[in-house]
Gaussian input, Z-matrix of N, CA and C with variables (Angstrom, degrees):
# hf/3-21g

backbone

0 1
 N
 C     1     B1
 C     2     B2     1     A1
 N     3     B3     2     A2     1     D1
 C     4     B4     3     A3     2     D2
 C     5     B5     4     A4     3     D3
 N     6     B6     5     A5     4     D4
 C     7     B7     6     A6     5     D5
 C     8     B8     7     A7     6     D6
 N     9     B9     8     A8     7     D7
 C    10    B10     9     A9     8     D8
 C    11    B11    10    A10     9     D9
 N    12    B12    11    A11    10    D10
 C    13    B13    12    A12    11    D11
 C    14    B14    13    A13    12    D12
 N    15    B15    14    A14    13    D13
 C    16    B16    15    A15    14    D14
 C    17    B17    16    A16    15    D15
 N    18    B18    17    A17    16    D16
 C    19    B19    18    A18    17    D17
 C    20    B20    19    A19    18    D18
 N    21    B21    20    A20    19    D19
 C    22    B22    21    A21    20    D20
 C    23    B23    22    A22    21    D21
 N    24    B24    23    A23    22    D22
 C    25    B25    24    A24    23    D23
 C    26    B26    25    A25    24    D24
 N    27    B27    26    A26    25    D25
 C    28    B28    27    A27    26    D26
 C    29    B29    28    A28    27    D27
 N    30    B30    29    A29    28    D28
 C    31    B31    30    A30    29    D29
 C    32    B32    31    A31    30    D30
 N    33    B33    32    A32    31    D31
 C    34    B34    33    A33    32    D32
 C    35    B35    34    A34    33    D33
 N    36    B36    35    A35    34    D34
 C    37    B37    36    A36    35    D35
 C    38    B38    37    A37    36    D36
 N    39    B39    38    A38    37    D37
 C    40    B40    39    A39    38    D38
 C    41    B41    40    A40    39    D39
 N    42    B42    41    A41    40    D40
 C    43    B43    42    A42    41    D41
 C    44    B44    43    A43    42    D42
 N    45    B45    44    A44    43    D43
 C    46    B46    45    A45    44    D44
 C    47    B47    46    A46    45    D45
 N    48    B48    47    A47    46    D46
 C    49    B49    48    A48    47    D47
 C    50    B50    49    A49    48    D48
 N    51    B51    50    A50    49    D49
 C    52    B52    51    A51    50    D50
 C    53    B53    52    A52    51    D51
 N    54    B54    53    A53    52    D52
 C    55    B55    54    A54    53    D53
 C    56    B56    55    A55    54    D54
 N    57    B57    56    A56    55    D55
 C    58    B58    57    A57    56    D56
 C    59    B59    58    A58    57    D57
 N    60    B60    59    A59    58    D58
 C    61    B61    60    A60    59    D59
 C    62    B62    61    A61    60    D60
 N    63    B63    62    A62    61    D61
 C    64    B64    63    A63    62    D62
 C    65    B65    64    A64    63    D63
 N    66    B66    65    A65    64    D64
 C    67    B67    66    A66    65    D65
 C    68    B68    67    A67    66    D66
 N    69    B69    68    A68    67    D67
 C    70    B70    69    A69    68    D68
 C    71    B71    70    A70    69    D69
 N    72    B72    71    A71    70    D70
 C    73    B73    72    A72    71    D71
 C    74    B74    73    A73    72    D72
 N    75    B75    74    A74    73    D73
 C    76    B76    75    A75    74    D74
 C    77    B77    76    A76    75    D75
 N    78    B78    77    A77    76    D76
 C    79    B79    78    A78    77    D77
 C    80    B80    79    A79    78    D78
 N    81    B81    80    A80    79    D79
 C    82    B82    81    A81    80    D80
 C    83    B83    82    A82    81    D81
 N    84    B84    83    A83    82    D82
 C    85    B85    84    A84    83    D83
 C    86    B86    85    A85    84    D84
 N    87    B87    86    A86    85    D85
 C    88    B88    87    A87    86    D86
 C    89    B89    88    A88    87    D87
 N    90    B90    89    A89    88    D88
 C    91    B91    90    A90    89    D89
 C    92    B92    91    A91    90    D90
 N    93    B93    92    A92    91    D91
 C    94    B94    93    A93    92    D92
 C    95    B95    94    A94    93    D93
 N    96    B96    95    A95    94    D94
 C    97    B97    96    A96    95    D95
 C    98    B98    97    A97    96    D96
 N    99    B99    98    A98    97    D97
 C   100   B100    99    A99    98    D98
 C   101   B101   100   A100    99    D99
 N   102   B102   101   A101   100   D100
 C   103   B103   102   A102   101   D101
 C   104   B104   103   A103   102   D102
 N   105   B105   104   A104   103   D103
 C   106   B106   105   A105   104   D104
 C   107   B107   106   A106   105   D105
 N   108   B108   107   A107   106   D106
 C   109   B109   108   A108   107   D107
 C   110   B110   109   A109   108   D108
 N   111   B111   110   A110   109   D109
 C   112   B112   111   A111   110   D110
 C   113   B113   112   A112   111   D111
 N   114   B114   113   A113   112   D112
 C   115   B115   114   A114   113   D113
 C   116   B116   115   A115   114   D114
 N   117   B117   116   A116   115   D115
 C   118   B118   117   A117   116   D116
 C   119   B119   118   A118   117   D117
 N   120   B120   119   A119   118   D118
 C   121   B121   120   A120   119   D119
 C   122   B122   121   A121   120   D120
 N   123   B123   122   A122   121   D121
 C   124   B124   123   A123   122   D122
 C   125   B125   124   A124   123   D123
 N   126   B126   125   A125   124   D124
 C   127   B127   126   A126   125   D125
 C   128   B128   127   A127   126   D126
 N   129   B129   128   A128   127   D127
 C   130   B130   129   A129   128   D128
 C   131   B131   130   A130   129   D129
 N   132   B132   131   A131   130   D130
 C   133   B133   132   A132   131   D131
 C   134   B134   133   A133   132   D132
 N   135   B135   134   A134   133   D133
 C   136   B136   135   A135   134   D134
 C   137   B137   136   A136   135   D135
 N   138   B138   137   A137   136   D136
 C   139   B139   138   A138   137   D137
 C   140   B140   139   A139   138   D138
 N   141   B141   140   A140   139   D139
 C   142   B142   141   A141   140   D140
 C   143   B143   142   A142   141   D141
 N   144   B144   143   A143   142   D142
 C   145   B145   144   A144   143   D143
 C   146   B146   145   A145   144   D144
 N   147   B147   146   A146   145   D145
 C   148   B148   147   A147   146   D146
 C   149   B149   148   A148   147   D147
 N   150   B150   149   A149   148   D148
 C   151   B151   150   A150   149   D149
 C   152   B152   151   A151   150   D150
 N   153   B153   152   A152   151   D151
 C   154   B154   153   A153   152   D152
 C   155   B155   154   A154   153   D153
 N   156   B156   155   A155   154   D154
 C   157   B157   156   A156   155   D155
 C   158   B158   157   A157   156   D156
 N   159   B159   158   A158   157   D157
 C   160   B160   159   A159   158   D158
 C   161   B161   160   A160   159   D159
 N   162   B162   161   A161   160   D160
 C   163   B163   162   A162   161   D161
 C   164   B164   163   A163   162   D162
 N   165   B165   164   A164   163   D163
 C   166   B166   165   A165   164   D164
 C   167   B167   166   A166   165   D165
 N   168   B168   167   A167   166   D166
 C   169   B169   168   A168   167   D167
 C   170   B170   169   A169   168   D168
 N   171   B171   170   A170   169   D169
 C   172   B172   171   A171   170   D170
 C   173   B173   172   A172   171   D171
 N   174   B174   173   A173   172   D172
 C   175   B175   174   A174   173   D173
 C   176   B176   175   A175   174   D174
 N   177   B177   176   A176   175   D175
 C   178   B178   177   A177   176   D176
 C   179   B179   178   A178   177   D177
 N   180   B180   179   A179   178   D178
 C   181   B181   180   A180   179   D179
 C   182   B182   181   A181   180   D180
 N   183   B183   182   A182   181   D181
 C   184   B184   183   A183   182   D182
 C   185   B185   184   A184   183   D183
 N   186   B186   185   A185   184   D184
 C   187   B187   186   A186   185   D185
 C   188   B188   187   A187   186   D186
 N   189   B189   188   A188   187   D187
 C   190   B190   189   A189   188   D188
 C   191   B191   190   A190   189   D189
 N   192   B192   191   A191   190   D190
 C   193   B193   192   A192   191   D191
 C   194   B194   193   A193   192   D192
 N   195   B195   194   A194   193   D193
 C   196   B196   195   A195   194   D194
 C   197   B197   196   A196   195   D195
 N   198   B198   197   A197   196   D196
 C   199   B199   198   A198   197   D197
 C   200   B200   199   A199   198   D198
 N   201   B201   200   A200   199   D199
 C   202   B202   201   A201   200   D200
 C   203   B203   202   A202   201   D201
 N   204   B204   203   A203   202   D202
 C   205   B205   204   A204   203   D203
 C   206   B206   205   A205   204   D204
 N   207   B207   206   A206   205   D205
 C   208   B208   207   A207   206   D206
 C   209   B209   208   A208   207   D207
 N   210   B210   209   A209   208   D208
 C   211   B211   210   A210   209   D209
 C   212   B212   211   A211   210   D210
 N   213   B213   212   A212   211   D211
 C   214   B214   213   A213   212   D212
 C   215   B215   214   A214   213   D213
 N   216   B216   215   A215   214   D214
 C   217   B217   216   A216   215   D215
 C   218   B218   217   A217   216   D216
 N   219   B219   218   A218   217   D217
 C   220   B220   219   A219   218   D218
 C   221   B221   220   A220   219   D219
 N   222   B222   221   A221   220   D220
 C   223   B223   222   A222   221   D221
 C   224   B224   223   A223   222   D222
 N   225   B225   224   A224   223   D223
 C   226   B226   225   A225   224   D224
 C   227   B227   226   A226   225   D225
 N   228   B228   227   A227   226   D226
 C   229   B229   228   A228   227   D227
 C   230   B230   229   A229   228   D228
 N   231   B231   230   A230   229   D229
 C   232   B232   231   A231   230   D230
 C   233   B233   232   A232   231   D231
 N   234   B234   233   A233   232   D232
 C   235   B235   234   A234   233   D233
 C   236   B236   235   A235   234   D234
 N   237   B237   236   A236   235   D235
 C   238   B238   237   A237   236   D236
 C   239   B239   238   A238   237   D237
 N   240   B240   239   A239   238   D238
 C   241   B241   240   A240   239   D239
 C   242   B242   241   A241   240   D240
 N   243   B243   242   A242   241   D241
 C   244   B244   243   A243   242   D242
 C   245   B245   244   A244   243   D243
 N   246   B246   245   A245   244   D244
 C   247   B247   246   A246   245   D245
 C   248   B248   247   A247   246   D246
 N   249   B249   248   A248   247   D247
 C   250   B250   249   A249   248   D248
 C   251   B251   250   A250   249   D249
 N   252   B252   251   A251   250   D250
 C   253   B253   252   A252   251   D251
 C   254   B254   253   A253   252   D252
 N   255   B255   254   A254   253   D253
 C   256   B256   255   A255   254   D254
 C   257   B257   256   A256   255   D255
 N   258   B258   257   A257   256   D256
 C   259   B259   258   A258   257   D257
 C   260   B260   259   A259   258   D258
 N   261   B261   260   A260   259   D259
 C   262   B262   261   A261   260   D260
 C   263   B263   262   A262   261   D261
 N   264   B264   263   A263   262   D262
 C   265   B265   264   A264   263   D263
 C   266   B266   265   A265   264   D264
 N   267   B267   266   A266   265   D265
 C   268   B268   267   A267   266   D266
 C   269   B269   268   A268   267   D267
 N   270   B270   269   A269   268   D268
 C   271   B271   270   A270   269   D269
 C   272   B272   271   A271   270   D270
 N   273   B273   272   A272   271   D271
 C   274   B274   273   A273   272   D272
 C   275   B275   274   A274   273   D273
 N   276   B276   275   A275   274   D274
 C   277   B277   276   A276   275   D275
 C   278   B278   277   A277   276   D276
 N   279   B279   278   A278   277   D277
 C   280   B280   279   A279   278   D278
 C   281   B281   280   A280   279   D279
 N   282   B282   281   A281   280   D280
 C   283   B283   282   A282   281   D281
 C   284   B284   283   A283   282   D282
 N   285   B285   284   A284   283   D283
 C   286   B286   285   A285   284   D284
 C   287   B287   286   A286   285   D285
 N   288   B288   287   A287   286   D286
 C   289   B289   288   A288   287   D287
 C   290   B290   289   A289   288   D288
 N   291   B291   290   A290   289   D289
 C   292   B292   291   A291   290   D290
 C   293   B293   292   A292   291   D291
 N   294   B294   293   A293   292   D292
 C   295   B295   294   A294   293   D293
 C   296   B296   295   A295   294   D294
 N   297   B297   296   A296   295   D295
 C   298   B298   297   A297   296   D296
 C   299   B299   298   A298   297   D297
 N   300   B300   299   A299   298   D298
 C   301   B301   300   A300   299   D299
 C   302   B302   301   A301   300   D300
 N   303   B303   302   A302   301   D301
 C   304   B304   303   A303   302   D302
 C   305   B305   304   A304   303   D303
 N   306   B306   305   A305   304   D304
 C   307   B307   306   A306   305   D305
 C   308   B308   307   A307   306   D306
 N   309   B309   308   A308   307   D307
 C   310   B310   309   A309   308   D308
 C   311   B311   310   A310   309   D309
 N   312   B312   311   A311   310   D310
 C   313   B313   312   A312   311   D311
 C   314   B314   313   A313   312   D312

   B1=1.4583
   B2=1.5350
   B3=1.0561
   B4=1.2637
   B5=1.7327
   B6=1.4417
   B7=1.5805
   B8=1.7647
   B9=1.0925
   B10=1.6290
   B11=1.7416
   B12=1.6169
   B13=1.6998
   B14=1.7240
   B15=1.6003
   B16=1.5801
   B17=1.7868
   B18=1.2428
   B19=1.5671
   B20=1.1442
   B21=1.5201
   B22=1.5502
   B23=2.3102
   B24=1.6367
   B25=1.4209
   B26=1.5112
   B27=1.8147
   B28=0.7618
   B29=2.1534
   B30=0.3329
   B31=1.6917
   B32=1.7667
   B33=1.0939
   B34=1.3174
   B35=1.3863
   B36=1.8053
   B37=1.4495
   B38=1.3926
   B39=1.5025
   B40=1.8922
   B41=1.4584
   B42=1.6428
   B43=1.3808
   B44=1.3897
   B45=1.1172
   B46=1.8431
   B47=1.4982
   B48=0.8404
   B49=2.0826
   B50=1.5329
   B51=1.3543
   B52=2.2641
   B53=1.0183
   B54=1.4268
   B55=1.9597
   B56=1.6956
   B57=1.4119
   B58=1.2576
   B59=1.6048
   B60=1.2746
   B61=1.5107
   B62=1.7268
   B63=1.4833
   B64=1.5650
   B65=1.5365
   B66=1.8449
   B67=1.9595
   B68=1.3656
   B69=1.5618
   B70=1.5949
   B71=1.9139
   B72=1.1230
   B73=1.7979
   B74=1.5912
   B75=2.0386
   B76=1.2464
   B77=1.2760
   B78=1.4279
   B79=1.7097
   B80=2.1583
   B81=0.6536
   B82=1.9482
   B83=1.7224
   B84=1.0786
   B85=1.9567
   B86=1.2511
   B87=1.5901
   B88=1.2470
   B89=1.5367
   B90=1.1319
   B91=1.6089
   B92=1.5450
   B93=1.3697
   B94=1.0275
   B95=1.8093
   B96=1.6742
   B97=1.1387
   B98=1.3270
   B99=1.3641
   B100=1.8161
   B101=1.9921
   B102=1.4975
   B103=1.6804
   B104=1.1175
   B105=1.6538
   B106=1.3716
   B107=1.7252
   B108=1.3372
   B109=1.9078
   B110=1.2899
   B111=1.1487
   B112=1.8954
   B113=1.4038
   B114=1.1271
   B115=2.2077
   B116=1.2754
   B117=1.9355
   B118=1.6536
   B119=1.3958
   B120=1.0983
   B121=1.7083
   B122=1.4082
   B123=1.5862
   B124=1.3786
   B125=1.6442
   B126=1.3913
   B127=1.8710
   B128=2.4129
   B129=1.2875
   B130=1.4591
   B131=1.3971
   B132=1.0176
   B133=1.7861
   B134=1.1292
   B135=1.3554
   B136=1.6889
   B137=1.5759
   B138=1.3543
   B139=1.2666
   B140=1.6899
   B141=1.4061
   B142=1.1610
   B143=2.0272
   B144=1.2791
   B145=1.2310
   B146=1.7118
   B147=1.4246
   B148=1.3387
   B149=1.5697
   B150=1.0115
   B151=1.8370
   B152=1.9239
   B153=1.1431
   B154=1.8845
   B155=1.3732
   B156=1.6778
   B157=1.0157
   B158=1.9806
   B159=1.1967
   B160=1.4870
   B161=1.6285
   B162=1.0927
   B163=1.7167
   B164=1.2927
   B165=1.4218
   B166=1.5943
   B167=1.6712
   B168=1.3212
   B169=1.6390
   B170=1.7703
   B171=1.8655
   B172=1.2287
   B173=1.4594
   B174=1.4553
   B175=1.3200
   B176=1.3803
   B177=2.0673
   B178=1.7402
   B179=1.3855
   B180=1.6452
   B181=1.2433
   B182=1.3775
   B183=2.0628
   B184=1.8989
   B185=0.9678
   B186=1.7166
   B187=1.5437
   B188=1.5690
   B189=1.1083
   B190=1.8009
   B191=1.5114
   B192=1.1847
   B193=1.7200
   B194=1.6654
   B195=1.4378
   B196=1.0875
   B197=1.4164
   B198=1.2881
   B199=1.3974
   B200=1.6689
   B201=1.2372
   B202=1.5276
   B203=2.1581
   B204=1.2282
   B205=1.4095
   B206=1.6081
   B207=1.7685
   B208=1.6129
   B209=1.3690
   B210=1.0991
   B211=1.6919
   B212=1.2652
   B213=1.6497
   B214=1.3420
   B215=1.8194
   B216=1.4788
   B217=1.0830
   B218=1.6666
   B219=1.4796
   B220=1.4805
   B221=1.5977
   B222=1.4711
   B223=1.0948
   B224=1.3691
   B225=1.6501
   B226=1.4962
   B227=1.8300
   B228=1.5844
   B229=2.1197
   B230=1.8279
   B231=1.1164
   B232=1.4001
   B233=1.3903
   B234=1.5198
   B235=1.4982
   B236=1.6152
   B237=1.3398
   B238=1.0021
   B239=1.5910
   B240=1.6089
   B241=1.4744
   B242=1.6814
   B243=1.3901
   B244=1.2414
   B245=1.7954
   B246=1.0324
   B247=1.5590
   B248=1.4737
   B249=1.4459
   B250=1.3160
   B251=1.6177
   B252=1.5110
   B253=1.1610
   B254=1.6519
   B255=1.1559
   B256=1.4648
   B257=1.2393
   B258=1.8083
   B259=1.1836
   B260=2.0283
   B261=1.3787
   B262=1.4560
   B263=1.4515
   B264=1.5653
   B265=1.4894
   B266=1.7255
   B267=1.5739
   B268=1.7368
   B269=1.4555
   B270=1.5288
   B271=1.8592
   B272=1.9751
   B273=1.0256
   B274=1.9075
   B275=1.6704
   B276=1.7351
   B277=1.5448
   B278=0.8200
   B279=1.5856
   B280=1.7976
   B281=1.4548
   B282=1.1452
   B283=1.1255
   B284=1.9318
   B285=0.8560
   B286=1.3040
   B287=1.4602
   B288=0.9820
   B289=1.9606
   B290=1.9431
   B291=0.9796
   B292=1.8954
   B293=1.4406
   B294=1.2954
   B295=1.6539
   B296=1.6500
   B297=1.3185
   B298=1.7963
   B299=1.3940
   B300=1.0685
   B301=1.7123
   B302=1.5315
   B303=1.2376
   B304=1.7209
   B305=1.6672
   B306=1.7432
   B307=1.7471
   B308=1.5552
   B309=1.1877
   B310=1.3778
   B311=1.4965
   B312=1.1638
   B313=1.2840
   B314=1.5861
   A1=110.84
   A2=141.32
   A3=174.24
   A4=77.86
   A5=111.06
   A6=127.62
   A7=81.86
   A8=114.48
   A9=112.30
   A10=105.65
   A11=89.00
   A12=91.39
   A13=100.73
   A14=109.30
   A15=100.25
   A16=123.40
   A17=105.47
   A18=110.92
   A19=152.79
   A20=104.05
   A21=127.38
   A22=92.87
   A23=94.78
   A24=94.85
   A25=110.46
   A26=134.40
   A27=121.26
   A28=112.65
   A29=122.48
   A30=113.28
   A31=143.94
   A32=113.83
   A33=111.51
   A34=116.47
   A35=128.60
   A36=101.27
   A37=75.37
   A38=85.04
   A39=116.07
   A40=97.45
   A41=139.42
   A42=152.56
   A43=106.41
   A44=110.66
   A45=118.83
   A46=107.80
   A47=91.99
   A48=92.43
   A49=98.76
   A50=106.36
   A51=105.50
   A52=107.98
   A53=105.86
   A54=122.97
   A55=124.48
   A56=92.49
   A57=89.05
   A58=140.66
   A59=88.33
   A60=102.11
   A61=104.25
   A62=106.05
   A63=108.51
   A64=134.44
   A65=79.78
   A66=90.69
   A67=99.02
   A68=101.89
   A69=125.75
   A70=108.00
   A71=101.76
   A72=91.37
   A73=78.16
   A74=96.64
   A75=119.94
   A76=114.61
   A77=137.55
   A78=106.45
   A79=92.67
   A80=96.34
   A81=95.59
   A82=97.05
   A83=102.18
   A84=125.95
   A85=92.74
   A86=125.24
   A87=120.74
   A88=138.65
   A89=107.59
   A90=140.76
   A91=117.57
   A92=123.20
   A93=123.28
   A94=109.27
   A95=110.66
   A96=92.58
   A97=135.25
   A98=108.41
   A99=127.09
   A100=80.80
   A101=103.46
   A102=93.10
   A103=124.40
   A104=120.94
   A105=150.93
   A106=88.05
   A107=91.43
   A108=109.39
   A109=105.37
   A110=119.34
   A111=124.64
   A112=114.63
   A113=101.06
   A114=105.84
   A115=89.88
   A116=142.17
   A117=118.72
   A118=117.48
   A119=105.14
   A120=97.64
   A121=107.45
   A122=110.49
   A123=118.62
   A124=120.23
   A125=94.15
   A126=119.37
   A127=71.17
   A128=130.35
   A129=130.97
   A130=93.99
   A131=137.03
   A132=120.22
   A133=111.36
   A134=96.69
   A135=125.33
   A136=103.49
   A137=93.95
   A138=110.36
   A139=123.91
   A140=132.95
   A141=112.28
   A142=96.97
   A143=117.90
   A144=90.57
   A145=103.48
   A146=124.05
   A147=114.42
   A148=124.27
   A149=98.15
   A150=99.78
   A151=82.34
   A152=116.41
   A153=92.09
   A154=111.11
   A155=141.84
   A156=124.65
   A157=87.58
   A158=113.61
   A159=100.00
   A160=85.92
   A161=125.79
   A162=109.06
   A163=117.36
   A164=123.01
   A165=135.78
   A166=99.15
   A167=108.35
   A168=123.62
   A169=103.85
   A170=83.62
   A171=105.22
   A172=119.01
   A173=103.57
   A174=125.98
   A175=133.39
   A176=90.46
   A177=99.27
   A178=101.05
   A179=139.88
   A180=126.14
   A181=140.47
   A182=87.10
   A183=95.88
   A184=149.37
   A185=96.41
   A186=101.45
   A187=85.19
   A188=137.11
   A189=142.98
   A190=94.67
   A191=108.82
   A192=104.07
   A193=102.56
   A194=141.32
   A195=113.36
   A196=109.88
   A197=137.90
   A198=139.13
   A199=123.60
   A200=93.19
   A201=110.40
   A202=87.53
   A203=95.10
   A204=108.61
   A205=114.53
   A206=96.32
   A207=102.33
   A208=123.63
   A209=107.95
   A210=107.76
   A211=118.17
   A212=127.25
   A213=109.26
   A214=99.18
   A215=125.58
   A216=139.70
   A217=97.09
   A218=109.66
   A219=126.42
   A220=108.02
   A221=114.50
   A222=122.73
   A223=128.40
   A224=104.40
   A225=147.76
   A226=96.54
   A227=88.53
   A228=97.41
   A229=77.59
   A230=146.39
   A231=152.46
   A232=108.92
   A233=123.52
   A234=119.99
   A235=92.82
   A236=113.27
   A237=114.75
   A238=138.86
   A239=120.13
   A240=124.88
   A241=95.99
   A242=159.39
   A243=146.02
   A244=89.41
   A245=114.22
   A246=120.00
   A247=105.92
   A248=127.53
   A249=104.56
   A250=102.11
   A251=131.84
   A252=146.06
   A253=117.64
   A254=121.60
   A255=137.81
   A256=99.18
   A257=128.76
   A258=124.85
   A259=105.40
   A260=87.77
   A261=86.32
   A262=136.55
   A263=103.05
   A264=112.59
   A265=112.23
   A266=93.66
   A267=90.94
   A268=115.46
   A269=105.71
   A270=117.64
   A271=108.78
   A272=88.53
   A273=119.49
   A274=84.36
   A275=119.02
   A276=94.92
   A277=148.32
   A278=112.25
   A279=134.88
   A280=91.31
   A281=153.38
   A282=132.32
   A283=89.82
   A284=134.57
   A285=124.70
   A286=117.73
   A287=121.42
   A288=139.13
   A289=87.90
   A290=78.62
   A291=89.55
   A292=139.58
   A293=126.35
   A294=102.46
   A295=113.80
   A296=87.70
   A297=93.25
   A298=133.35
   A299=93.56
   A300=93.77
   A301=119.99
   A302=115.51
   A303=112.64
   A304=92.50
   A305=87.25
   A306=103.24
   A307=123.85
   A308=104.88
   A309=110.83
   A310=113.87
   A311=113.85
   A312=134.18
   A313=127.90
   D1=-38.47
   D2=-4.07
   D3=145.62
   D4=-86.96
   D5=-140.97
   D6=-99.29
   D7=14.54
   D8=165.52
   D9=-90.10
   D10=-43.77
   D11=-160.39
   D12=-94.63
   D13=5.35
   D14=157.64
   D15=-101.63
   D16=-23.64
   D17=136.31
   D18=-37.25
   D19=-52.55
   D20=-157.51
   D21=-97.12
   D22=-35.41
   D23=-165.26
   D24=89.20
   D25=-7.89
   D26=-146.42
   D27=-78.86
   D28=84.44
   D29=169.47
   D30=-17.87
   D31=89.26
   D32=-171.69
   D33=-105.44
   D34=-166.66
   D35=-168.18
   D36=-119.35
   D37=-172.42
   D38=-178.77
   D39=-50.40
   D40=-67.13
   D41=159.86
   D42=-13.68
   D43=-77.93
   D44=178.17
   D45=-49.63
   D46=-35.46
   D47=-166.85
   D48=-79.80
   D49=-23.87
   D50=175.79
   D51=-68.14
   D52=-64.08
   D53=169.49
   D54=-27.99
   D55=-43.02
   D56=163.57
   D57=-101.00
   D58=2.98
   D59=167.18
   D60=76.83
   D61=28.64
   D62=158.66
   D63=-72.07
   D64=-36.90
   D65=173.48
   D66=-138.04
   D67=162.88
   D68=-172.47
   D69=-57.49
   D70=-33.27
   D71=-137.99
   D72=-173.06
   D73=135.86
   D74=162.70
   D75=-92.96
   D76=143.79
   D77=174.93
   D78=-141.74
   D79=156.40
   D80=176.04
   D81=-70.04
   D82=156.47
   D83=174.79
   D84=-42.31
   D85=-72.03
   D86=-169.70
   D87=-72.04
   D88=2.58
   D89=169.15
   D90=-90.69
   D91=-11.19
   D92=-154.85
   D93=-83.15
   D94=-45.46
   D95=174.49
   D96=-85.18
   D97=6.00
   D98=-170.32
   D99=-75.27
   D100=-58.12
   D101=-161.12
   D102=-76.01
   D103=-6.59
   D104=166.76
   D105=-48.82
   D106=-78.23
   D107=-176.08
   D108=-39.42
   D109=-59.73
   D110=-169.99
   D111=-58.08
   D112=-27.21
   D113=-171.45
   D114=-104.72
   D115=-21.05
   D116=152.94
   D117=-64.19
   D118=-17.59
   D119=-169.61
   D120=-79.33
   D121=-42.32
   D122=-175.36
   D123=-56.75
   D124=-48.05
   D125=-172.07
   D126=-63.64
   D127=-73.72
   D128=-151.43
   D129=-51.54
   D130=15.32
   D131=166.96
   D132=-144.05
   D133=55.64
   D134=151.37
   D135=-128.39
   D136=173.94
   D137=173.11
   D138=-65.28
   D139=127.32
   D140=-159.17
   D141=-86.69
   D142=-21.64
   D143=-175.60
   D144=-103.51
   D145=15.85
   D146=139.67
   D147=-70.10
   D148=-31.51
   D149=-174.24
   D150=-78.03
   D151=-59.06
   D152=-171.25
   D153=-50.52
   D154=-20.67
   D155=-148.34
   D156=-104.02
   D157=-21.50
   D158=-166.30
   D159=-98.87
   D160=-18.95
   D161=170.90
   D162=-66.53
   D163=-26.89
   D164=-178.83
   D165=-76.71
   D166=-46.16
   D167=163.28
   D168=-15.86
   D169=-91.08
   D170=-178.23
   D171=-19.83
   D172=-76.55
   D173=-169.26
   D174=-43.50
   D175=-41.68
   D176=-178.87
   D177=-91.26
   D178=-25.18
   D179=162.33
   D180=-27.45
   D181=-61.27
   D182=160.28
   D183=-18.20
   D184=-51.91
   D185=-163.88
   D186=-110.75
   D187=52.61
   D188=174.34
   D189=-68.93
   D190=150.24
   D191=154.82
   D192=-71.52
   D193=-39.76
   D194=-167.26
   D195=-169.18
   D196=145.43
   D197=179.01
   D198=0.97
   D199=-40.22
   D200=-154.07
   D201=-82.23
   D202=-74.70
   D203=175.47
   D204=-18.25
   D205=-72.64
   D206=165.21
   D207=-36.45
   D208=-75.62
   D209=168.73
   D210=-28.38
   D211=-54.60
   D212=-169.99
   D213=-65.50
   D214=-50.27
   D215=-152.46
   D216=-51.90
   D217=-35.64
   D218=179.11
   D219=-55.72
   D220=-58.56
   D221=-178.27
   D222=-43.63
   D223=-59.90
   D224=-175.09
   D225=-40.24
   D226=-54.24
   D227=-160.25
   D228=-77.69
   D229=-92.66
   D230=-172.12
   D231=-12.63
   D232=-22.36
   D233=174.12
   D234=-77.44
   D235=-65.22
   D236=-172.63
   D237=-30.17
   D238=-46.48
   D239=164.09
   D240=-55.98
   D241=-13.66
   D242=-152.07
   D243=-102.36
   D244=-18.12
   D245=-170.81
   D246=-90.63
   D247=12.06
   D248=-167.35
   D249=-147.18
   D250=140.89
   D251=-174.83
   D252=-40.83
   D253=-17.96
   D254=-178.97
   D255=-77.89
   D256=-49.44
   D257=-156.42
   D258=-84.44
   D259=-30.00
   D260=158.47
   D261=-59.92
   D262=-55.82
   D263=166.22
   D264=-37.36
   D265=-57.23
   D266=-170.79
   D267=-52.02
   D268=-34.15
   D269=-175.61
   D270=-50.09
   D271=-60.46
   D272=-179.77
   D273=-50.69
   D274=-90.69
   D275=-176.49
   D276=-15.31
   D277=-52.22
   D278=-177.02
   D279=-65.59
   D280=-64.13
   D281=-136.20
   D282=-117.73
   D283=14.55
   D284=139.73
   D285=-100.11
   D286=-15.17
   D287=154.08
   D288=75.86
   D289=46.17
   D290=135.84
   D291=-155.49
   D292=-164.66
   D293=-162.62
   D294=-105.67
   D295=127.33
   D296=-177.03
   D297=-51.70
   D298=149.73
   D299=-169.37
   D300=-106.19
   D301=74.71
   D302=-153.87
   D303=-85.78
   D304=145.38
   D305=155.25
   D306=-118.83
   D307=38.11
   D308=172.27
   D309=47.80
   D310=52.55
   D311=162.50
   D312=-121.27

């Protein structure tokens, strides 16, 4: 639908575009930067080079030739956060049940 309505030019609203599962979340004009703020803060207490490694994830999966590909590509980046001092930190948190303190390492 997506590469219809960048083709076509056609125009839909904020509603249509939820429905179809183009965007996350409707919010009013004046709401916009409070929830802007609220979903950085949320995404900021993670790890920043886990969130780079599953965004690179994301990204190079997409364009996979095919299920199979993705998956490994899935795998490949998912070894990777296990290799790095953050994923430790987070381990140690969890089981001392408080909140980790990553340095993006």
């Amino acid at each position: 639908k997506a590469k219809e309505m960048v083709l076509t030019g056609q125009m839909i609203t904020a509603q249509e575009a939820l429905d179809m599962g183009l965007i996350n979340k409707v919010v009013p004009d004046d709401k916009l930067m409070e929830e802007a703020i609220k979903m950085a803060r949320s995404i900021a207490k993670h790890s920043a080079i886990a969130l780079a490694i599953a965004k690179k994830t994301l990204n190079t999966a997409a364009n996979a030739a095919d299920i199979y590909t993705a998956g490994a590509i899935e795998n490949a980046m998912f070894s990777l956060t296990f290799a790095t001092e953050d994923q430790d930190e987070g381990m140690k948190a969890f089981l001392e049940k408080r909140k980790p303190q990553f340095q993006g390492k």
